[in-house]
C-alpha positions in Angstrom: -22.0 -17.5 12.0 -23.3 -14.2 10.6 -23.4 -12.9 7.2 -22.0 -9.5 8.4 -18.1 -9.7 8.4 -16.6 -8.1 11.3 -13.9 -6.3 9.0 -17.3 -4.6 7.1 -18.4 -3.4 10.0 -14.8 -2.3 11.1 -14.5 -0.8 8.2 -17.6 1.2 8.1 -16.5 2.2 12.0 -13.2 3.4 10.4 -14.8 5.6 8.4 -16.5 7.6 11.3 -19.9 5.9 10.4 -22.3 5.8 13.7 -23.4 2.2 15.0 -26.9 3.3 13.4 -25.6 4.0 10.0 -23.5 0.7 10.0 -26.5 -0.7 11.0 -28.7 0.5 8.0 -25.9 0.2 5.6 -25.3 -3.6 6.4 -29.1 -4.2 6.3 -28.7 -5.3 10.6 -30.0 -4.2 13.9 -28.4 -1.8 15.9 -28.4 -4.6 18.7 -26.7 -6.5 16.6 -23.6 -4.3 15.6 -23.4 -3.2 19.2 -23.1 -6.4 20.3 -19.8 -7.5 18.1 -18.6 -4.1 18.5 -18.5 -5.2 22.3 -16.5 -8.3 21.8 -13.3 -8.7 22.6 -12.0 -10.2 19.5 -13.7 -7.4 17.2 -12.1 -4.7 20.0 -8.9 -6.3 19.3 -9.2 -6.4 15.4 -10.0 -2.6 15.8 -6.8 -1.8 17.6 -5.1 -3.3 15.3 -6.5 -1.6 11.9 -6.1 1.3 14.1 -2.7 0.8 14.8 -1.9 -0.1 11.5 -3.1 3.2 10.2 -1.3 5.1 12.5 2.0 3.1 11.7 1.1 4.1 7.9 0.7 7.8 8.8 3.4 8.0 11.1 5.8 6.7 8.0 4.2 8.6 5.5 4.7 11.6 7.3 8.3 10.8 8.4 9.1 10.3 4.6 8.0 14.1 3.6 9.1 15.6 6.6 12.1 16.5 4.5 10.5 18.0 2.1 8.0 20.1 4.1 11.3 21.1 6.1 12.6 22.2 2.5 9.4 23.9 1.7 9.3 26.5 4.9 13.4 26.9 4.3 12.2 28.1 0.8 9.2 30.1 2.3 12.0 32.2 4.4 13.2 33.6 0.8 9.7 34.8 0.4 9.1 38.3 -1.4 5.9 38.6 1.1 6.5 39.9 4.8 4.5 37.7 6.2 5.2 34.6 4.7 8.9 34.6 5.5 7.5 35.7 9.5 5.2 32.5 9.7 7.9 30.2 7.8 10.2 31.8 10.5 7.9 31.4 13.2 7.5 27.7 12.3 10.8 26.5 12.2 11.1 28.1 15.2 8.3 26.7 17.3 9.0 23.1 15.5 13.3 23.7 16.1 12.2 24.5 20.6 9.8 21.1 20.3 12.7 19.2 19.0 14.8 20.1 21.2 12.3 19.8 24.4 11.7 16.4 22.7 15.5 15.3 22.6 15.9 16.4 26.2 12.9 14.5 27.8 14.6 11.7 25.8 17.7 12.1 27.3 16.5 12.0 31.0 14.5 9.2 30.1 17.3 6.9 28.9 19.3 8.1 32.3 16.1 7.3 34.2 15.8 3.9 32.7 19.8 3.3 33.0 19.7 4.1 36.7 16.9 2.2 37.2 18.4 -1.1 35.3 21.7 -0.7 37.3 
């Protein structure tokens, strides 16, 4: 068993450190991190974090989506010309991408339903 913890070197990884730099910051050969980054069990720990990060990101921006919402609405009351044009734009651009969203949801679930029938 090795002194070097895969979740060190995971972590390092996370933190956009290069094989090389893990490597002199663990005190290891670069053979040696490449190797466990190769393995299948350390692969799978990594999409795992990674997953876990993005679930973490995905909820915290889900919970201040509100308020960024309320924060261009405010923006539209804006003294400044352009301001209120690029809060304007915005909504906008992120109202058509819901709505494109929604729809491409939509003829997904009647995809899926025909299919299931």
């Amino acid at each position: 068993m090795s002194k070097i913890s895969d979740e060190a070197i995971l972590i390092l990884l996370l933190q956009g450190y290069s094989q090389r730099q893990i490597s002199a910051e663990l005190k290891a050969t670069p053979t040696t991190i490449s190797r466990r980054i190769k393995k299948p069990e350390f692969k799978k720990l990594l999409s795992e974090y990674r997953q876990r990060i993005l679930d973490n990101t995905a909820t915290l921006l889900t919970s201040n989506s509100e308020k960024a919402a309320n924060t261009l609405i405010r923006l539209l009351d804006s003294d400044n010309e352009l301001t209120k044009y690029n809060a304007a734009s915005k909504i906008l651009s992120y109202a058509e991408n819901w709505i494109t969203l929604n729809d491409l949801q939509q003829r997904l679930d009647d995809i899926e339903n025909a299919v299931s029938e």
